[in-house]
N, C-alpha and C positions, 0 to 999 in steps of 0.2 A: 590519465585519470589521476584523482587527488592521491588514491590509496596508494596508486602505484610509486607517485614521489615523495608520499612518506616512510614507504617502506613496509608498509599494510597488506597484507597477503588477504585477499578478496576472491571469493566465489559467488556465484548467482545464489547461492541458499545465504548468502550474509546480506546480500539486499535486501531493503525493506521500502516500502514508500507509503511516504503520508499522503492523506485524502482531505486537505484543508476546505475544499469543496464538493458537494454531490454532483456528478455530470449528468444527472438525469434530470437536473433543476436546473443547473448554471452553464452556461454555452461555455464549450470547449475551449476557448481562445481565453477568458475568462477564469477558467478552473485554474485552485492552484493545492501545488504537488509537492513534496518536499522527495527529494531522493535520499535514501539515506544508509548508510551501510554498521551493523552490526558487529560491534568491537566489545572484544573482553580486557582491554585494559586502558589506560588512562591516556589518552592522547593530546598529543602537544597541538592544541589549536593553530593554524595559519590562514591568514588569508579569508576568504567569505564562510569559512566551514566552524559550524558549531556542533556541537553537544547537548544532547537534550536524552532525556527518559521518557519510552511512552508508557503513561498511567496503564497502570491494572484496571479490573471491573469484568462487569460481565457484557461477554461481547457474541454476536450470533459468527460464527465461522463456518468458513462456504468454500471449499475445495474447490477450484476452476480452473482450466484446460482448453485451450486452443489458439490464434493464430491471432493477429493483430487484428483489430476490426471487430474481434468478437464478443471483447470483454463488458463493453457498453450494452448491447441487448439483452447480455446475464445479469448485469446492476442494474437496467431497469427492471425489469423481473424482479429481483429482490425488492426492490424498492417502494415497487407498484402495486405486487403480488403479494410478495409473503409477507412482508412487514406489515401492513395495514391489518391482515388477518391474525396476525400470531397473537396479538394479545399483547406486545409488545412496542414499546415507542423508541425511537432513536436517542441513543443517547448525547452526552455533550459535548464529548472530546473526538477529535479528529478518527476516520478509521482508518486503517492501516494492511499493507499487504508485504507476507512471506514470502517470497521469489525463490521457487526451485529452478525455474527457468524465467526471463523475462525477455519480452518480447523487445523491448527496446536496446538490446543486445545483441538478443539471439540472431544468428546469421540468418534463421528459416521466419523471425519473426513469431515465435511462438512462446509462449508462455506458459504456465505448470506453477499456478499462485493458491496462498490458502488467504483468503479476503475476512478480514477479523474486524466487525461493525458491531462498535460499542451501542448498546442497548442496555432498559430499564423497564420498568413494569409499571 
């Protein structure tokens, strides 16, 4: 892993992942993701890895819990369900997920995310 050969001490709560696509709209193959890991100090760029800040704003957050496969039925849900009624429109900027656990690591495949979708009124 990158962190590991720069020297970056990395746990699953320092992942983050950006949602440059909705998969409830855009077919999987298609979707794109930025992986991305959460650093408190200034790091030495190499190689394909950048630097970026994700924008403030007001964002609807959704605590989510369980196994690989399961995470797409909970964002259509949101997306279908609670969004359209909330009064609330999507907003502009990409949304993004907190990783206490992530499935795409985790040995059992499970994941323990708080899902933070930028919204507006």
């Amino acid at each position: 892993m990158w962190a590991d050969n720069q020297g970056l001490e990395w746990h699953q709560n320092r992942l983050l992942g950006l949602y440059h696509s909705n998969p409830d709209i855009v077919p999987a193959p298609l979707c794109h993701y930025v992986a991305c890991l959460a650093v408190d100090v200034p790091v030495l760029r190499r190689g394909p890895v950048s630097c970026l800040t994700i924008p403030g704003g007001m964002h609807a957050t959704l605590n989510l819990s369980g196994q690989y496969g399961e995470l797409l039925p909970m964002l259509h849900k949101f997306y279908v369900e609670w969004l359209p009624d909330s009064g609330y429109r999507l907003g502009d900027i990409p949304a993004f997920v907190r990783y206490q656990r992530c499935q795409f690591i985790d040995k059992d495949e499970l994941f323990d995310l708080q899902l933070c979708v930028p919204i507006s009124l």
